[in-house]
GUDO-101754 format. One line per 8 residues: number of its first residue (from 1); their letters; for each residue x, y, z of N, C-alpha, C. Coordinates in nm, 3 decimals. Atoms other than C-alpha are relative to their C-alpha. Example, Ala and Ser with C-alpha at 12.3 -4.5 7.8 and 13.67 -1.06 7.14 Angstrom:
// residues 2
1 = as = 0.089/-0.119/0.000/1.230/-0.450/0.780/0.090/0.120/0.000; -0.082/-0.119/-0.006/1.367/-0.106/0.714/-0.077/0.109/0.073
//
This chain:
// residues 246
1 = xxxxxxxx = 0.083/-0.120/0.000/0.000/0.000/0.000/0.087/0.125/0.000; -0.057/-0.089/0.020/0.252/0.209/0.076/0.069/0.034/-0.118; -0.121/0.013/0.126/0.469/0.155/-0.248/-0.117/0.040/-0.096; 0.095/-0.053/0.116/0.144/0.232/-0.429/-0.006/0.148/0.031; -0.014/-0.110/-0.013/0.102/0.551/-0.247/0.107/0.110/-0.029; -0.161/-0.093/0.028/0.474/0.637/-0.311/0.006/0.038/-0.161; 0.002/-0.028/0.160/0.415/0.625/-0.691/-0.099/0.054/-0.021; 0.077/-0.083/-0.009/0.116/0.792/-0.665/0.025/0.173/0.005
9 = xxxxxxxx = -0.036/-0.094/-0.009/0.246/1.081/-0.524/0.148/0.087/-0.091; -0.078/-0.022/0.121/0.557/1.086/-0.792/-0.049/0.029/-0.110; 0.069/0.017/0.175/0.320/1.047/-1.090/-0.069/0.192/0.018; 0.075/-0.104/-0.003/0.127/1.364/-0.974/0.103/0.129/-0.007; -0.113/-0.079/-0.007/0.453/1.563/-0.868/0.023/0.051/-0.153; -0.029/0.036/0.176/0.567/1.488/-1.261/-0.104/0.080/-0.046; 0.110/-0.054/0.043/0.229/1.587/-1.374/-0.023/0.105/0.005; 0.007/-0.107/0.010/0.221/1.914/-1.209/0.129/0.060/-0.053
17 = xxxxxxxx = -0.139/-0.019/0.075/0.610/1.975/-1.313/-0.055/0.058/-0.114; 0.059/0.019/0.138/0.500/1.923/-1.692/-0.087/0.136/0.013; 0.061/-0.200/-0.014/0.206/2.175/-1.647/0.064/0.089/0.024; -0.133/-0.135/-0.033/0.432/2.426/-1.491/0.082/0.044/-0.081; -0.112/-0.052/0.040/0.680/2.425/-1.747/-0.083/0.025/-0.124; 0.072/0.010/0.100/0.419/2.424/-2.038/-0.071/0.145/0.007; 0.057/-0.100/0.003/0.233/2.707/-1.896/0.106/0.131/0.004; -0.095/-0.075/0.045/0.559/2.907/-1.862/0.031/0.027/-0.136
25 = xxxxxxxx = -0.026/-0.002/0.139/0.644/2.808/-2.191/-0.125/0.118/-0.104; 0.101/0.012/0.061/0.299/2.911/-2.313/0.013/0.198/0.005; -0.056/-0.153/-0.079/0.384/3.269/-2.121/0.103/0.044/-0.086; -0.136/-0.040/0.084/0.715/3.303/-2.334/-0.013/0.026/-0.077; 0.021/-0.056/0.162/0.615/3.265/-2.649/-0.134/0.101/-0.006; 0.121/-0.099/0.009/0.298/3.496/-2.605/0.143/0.144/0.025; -0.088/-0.102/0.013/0.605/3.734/-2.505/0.065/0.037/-0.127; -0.068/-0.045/0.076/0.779/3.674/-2.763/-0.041/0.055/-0.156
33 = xxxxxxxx = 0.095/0.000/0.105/0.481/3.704/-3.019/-0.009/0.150/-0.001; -0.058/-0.185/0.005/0.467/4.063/-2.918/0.105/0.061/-0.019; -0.149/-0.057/0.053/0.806/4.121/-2.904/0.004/0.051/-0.140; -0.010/-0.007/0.149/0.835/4.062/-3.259/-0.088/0.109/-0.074; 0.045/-0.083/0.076/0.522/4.232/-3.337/0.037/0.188/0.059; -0.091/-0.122/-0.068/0.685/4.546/-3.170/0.079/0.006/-0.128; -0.119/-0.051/0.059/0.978/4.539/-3.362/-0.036/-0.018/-0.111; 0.033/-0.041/0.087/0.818/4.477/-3.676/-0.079/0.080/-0.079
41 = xxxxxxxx = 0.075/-0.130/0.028/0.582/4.760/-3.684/0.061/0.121/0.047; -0.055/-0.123/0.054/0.664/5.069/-3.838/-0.021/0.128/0.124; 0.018/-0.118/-0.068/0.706/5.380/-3.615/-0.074/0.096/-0.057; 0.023/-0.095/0.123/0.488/5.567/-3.843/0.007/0.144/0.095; 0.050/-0.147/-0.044/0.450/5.885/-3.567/0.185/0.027/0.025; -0.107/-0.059/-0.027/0.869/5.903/-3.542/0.006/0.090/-0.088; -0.031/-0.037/0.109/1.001/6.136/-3.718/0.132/0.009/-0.087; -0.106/0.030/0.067/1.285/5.999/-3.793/-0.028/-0.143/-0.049
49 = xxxxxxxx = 0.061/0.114/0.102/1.088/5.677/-3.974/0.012/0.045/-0.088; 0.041/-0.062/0.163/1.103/5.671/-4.375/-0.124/-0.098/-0.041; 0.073/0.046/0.082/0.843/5.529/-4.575/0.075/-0.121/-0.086; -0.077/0.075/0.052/1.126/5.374/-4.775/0.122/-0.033/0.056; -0.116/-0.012/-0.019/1.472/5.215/-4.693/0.072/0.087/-0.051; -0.123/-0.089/0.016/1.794/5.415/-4.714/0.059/-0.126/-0.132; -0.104/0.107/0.129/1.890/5.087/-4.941/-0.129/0.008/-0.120; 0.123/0.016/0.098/1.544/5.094/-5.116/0.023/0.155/-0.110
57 = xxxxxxxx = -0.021/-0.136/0.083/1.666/5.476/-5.219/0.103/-0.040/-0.097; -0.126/-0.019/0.079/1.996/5.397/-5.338/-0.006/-0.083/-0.097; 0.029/0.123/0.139/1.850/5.115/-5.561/-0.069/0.080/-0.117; 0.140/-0.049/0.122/1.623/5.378/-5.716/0.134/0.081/-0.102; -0.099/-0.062/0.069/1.800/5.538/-6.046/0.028/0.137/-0.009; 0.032/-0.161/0.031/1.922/5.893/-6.079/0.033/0.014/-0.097; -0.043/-0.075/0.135/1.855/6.094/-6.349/0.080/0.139/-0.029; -0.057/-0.140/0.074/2.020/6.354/-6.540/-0.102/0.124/0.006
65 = xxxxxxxx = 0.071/-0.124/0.053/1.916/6.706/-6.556/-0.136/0.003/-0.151; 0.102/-0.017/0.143/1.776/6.630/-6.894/-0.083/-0.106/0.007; 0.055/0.089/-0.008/1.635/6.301/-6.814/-0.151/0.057/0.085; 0.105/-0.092/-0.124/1.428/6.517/-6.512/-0.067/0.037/-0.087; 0.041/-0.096/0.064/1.320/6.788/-6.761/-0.077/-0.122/-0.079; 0.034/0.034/0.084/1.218/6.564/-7.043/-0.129/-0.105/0.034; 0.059/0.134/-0.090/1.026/6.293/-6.800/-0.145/0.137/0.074; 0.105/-0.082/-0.087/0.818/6.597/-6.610/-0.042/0.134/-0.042
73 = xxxxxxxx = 0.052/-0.144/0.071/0.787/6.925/-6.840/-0.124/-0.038/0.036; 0.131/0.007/-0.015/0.423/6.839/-6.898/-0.099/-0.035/0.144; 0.075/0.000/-0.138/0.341/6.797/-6.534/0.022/0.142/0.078; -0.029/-0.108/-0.056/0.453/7.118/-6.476/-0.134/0.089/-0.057; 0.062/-0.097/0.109/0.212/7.394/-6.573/-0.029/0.172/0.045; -0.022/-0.102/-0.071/0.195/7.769/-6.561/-0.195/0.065/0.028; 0.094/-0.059/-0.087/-0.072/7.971/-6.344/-0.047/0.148/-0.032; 0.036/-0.129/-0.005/-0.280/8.284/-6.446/-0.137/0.021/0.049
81 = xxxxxxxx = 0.130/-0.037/-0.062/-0.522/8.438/-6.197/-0.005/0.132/-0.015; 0.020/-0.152/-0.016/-0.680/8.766/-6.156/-0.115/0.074/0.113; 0.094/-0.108/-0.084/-0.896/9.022/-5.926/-0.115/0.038/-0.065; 0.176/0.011/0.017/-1.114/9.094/-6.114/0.087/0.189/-0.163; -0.058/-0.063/0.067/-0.866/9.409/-6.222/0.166/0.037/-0.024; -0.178/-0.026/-0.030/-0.528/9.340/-6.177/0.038/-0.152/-0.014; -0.047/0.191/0.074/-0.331/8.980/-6.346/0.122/-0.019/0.064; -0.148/0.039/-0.093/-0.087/8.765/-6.180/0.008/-0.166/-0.060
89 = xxxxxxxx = -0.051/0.128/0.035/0.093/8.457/-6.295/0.108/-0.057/0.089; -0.078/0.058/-0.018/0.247/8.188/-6.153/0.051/-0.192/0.006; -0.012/0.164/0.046/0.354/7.782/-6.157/-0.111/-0.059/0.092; 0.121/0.153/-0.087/0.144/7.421/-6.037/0.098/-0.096/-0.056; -0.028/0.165/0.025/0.217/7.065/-6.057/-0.091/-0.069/0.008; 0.124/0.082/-0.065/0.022/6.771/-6.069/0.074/-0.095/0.063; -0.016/0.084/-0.076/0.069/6.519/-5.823/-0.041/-0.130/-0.003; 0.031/0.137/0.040/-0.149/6.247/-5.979/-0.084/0.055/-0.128
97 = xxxxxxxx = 0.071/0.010/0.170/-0.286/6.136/-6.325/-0.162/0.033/0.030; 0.102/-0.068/0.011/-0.633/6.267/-6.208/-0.046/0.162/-0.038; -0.034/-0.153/0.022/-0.545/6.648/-6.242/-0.017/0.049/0.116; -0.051/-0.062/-0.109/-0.492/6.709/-5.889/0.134/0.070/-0.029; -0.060/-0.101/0.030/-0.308/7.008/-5.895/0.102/0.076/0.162; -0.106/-0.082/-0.141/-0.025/7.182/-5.603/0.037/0.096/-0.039; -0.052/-0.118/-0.025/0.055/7.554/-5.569/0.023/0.060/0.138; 0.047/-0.080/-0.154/0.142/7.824/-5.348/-0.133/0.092/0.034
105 = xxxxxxxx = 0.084/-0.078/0.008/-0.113/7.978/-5.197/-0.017/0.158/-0.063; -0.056/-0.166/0.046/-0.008/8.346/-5.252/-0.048/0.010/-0.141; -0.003/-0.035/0.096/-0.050/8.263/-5.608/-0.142/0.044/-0.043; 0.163/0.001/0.008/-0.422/8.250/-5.576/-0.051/0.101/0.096; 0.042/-0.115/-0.108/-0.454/8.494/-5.274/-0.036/0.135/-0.042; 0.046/-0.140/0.028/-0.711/8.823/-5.327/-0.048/-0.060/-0.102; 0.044/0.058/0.141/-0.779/8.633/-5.700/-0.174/-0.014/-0.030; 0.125/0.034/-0.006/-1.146/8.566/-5.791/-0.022/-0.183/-0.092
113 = xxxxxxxx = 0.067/0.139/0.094/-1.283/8.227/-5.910/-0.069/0.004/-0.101; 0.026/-0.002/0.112/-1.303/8.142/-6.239/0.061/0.068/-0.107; -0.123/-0.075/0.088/-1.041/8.422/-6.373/0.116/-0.061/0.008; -0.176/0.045/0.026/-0.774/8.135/-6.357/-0.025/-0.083/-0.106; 0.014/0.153/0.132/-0.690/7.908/-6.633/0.153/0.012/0.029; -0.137/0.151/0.025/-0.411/7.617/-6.618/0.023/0.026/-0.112; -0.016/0.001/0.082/-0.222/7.639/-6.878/0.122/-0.113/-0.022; -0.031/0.108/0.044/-0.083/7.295/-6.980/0.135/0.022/-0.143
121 = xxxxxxxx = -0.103/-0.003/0.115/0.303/7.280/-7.196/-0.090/-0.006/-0.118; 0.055/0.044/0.126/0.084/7.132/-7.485/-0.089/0.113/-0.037; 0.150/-0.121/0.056/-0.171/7.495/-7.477/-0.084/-0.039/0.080; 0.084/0.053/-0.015/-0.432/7.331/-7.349/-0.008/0.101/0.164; 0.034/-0.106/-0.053/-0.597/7.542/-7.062/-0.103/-0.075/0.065; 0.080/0.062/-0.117/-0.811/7.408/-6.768/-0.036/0.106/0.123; 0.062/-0.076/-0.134/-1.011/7.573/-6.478/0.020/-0.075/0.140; -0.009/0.049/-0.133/-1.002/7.503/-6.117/-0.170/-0.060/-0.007
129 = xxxxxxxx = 0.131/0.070/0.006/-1.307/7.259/-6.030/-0.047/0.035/0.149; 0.006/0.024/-0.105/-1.241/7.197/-5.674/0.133/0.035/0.103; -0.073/-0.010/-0.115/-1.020/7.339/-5.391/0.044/-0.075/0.098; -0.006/0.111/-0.103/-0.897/7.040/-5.187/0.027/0.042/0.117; -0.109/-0.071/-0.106/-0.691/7.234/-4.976/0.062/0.095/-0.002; -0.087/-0.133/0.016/-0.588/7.575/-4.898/0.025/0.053/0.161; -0.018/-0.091/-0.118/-0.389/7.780/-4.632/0.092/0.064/0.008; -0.090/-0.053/0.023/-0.235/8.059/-4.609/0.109/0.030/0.104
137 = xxxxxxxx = -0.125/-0.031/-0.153/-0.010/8.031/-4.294/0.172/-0.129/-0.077; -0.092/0.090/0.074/0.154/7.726/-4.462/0.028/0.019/-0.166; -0.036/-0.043/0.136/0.114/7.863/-4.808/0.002/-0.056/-0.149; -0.017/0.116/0.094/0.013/7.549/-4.999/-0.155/0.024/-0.087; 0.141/0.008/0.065/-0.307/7.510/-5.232/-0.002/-0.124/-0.088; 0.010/0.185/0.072/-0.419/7.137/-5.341/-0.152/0.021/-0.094; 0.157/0.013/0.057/-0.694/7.143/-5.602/-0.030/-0.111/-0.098; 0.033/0.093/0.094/-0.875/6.956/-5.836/-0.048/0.086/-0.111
145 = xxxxxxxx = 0.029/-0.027/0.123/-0.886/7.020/-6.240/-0.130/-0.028/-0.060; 0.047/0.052/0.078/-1.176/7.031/-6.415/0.005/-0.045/-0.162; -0.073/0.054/0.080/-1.063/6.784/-6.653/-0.083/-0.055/-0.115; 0.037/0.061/0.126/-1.134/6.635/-7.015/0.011/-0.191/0.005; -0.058/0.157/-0.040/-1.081/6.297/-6.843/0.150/-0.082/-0.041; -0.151/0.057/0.029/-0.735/6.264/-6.966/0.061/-0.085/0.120; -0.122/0.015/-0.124/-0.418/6.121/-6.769/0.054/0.090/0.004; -0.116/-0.080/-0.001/-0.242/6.396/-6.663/0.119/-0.038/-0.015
153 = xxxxxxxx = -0.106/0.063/-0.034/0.159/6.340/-6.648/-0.009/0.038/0.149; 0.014/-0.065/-0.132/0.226/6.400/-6.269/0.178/-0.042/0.076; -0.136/0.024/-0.055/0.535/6.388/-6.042/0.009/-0.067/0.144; 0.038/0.069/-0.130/0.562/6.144/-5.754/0.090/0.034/0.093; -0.031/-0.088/-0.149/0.595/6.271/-5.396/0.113/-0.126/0.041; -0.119/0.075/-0.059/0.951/6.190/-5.222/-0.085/-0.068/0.129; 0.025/0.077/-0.157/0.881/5.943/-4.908/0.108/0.051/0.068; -0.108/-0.062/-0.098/1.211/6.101/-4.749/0.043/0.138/-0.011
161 = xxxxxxxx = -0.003/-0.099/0.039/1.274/6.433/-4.705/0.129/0.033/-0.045; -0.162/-0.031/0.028/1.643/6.607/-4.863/0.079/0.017/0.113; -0.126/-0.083/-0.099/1.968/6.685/-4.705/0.037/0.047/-0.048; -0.133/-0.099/0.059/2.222/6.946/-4.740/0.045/-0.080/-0.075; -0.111/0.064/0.112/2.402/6.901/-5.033/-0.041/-0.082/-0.101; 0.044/0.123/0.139/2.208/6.679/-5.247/-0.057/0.108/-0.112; 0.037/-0.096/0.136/2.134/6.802/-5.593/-0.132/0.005/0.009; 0.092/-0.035/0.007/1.810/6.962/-5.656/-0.035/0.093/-0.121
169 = xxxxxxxx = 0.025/-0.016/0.116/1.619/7.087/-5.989/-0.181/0.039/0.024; 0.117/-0.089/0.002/1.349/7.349/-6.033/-0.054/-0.003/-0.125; 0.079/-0.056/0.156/1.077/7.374/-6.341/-0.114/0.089/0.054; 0.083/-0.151/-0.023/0.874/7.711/-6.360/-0.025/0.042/-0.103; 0.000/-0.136/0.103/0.788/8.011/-6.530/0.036/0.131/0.071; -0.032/-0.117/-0.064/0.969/8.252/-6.374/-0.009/0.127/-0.113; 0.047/-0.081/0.034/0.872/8.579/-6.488/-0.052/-0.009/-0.146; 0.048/0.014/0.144/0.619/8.417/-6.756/0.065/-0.055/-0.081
177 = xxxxxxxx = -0.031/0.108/0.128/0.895/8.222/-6.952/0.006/-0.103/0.065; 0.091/0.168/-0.032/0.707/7.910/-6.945/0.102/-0.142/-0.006; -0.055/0.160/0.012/0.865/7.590/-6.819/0.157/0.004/0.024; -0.162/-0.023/0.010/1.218/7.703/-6.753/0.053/-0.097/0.134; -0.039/0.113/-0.047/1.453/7.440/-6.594/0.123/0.042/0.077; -0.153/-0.052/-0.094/1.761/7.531/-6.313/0.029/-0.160/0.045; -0.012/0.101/-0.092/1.917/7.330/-6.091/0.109/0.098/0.104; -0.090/-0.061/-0.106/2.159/7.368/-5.762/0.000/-0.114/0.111
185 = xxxxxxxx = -0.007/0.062/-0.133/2.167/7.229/-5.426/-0.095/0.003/0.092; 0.086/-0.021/-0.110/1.985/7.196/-5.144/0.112/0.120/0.106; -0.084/-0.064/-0.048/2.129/7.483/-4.910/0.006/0.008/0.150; 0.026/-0.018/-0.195/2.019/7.462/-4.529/-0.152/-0.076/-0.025; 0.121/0.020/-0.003/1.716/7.299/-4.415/-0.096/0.129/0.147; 0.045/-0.098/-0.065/1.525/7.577/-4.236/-0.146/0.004/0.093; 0.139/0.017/-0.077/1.232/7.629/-3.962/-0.136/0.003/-0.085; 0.084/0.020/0.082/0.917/7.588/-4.053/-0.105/-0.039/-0.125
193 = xxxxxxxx = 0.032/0.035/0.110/0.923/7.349/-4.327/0.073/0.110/-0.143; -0.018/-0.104/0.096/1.148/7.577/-4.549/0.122/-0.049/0.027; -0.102/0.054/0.061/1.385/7.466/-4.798/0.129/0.076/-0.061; -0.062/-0.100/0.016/1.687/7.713/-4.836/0.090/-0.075/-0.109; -0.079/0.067/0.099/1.836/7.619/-5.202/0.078/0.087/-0.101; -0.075/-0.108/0.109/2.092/7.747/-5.467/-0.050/0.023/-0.135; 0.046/-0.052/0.067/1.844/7.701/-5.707/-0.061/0.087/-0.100; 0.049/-0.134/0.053/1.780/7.991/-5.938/-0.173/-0.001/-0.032
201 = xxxxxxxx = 0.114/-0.045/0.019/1.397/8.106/-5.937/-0.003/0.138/0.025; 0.074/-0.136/-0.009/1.195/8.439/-5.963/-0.128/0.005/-0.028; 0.142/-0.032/0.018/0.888/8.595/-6.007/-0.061/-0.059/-0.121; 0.048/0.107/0.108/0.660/8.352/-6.140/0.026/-0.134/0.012; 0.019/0.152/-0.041/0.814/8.029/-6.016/-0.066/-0.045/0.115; 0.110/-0.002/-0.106/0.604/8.063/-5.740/-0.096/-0.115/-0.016; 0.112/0.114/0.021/0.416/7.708/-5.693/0.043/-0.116/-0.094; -0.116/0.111/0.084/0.707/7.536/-5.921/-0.020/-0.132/0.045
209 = xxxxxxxx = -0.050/0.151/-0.068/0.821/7.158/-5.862/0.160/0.030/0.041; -0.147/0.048/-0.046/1.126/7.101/-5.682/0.065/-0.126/-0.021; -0.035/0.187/0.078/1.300/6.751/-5.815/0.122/-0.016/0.046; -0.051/-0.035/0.007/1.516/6.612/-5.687/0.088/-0.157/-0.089; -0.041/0.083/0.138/1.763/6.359/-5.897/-0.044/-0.158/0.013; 0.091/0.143/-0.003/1.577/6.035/-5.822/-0.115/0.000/-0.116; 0.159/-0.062/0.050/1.249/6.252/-6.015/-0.103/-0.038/0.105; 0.101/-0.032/-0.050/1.078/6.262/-5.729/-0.042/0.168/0.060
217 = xxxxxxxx = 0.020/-0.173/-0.019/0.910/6.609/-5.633/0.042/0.023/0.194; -0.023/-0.013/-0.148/1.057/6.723/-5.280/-0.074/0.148/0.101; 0.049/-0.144/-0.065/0.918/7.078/-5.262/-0.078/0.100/-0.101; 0.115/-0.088/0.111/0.708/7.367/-5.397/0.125/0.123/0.005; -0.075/-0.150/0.002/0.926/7.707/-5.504/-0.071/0.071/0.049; 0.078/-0.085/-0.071/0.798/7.929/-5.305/0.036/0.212/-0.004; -0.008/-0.128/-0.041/1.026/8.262/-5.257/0.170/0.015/-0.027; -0.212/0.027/0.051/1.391/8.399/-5.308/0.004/0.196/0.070
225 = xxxxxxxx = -0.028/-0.102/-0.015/1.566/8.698/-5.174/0.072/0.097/-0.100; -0.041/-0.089/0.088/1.580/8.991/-5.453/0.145/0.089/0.064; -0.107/-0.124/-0.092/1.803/9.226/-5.212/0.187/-0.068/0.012; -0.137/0.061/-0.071/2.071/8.924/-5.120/0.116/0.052/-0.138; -0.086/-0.005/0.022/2.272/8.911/-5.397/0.081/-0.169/-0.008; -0.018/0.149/-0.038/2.319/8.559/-5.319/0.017/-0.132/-0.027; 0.052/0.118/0.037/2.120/8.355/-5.462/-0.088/-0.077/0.078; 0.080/0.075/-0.119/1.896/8.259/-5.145/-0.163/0.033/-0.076
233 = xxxxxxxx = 0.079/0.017/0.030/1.636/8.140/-5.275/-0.097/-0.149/0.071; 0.031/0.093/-0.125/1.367/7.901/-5.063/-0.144/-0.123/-0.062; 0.110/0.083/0.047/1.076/7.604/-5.146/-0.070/-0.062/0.114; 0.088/0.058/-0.138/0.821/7.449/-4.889/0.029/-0.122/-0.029; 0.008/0.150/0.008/0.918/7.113/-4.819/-0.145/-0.096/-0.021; 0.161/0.038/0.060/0.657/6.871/-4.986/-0.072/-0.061/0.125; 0.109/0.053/-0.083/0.578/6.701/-4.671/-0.124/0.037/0.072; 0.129/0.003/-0.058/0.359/6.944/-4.589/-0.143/0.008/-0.021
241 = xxxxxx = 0.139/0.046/0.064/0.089/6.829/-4.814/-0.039/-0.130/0.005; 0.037/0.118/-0.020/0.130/6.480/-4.724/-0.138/-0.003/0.103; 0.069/0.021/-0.100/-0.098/6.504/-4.434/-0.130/0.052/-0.074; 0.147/-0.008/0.044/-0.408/6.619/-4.641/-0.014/-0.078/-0.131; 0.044/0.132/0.111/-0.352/6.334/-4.888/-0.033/-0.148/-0.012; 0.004/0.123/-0.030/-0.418/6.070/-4.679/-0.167/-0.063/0.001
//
């Protein structure tokens, strides 16, 4: 009796053992199931997350000055609004093959609706339909074309923003000659979303594309100092239209 009771009480010992180490176990990997999903989800609110790898960039090809130009003229297009008694011109982009359209605000500011027409490399001439987005503290204006149902061409938004020193490439119409093509550097990155570049613009590239040699669009031309002497000339970094394109 006793020798039965003695294995009795071994078999059960064992038994709870087993459980014990099973339910630990069971504990671990539930740790480690999170773990993982931790570390494989994206930081999207850092702001030092990209959208793309740093290796996923360097795989992408860069183009030439002329490769840029020749690939995105027609997504460029120039801008004439008016008051009603007083005319002002300046650049857009499109951003997608629907005829969503990006400027600066300024270019449209005081203007009346309906005294603008798009004017498309090819001639071709389009109205504003729809206002997606406007403000003038940030200085951006997102609209929609009323369109002939075409594809627009359009220029696709960088996922990372520039650094000093990387090449950079402006298309405009600075003072009305339509479509004109620079290039330069990136020159400082500056408060407030403001892109300080060696770029050459003027009056009229206002609402430009900024490119930079990947062909993706990084910024809008925005402004330049006449007085410097310099060459300081500045563009709104594009990210800050990402957030009303989501």
């Amino acid at each position: 009796m006793k020798n039965i009771l003695f294995i009795f009480i071994v078999i059960s010992l064992i038994a709870s053992s087993c459980t014990n180490r099973k339910s630990k176990k069971e504990n671990l990997d539930n740790k480690r199931s999170v773990k993982k999903e931790i570390v494989h989800t994206p930081s999207r609110n850092s702001e030092n997350s990209s959208p793309i790898s740093q290796t996923q960039k360097e795989s992408l090809k860069i183009l030439s000055g002329a490769e840029i130009f020749q690939k995105y003229n027609s997504a460029v297009f120039m801008i004439y609004t008016s008051s009603g008694w007083a005319n002002y011109q300046g650049s857009g982009f499109f951003i997608s093959s629907t005829g969503i359209g990006v400027s600066n605000y300024h270019v449209f500011q005081g203007t009346t609706k309906g005294y603008e027409n798009i004017k498309l490399s090819d001639g071709s001439t389009f109205k504003v339909r729809t206002v997606l987005k406007a403000s003038a503290d940030e200085d951006i204006i997102i609209f929609q074309l009323e369109t002939d149902k075409r594809n627009f061409n359009f220029i696709p938004i960088a996922a990372n923003s520039p650094k000093v020193g990387e090449k950079a490439y402006a298309i405009g119409s600075p003072l009305g000659y339509e479509n004109t093509f620079s290039s330069g550097e990136i020159s400082q990155i500056r408060d407030n979303n403001m892109l300080q570049i060696s770029v050459p613009i003027d009056h009229g590239s206002s609402g430009g594309a900024l490119i930079n040699e990947y062909g993706e669009v990084i910024g809008i031309t925005s402004s330049g100092r006449d007085d410097s002497g310099a060459n300081l000339n500045f563009a709104i970094d594009i990210k800050v239209i990402k957030k009303y394109l989501k």
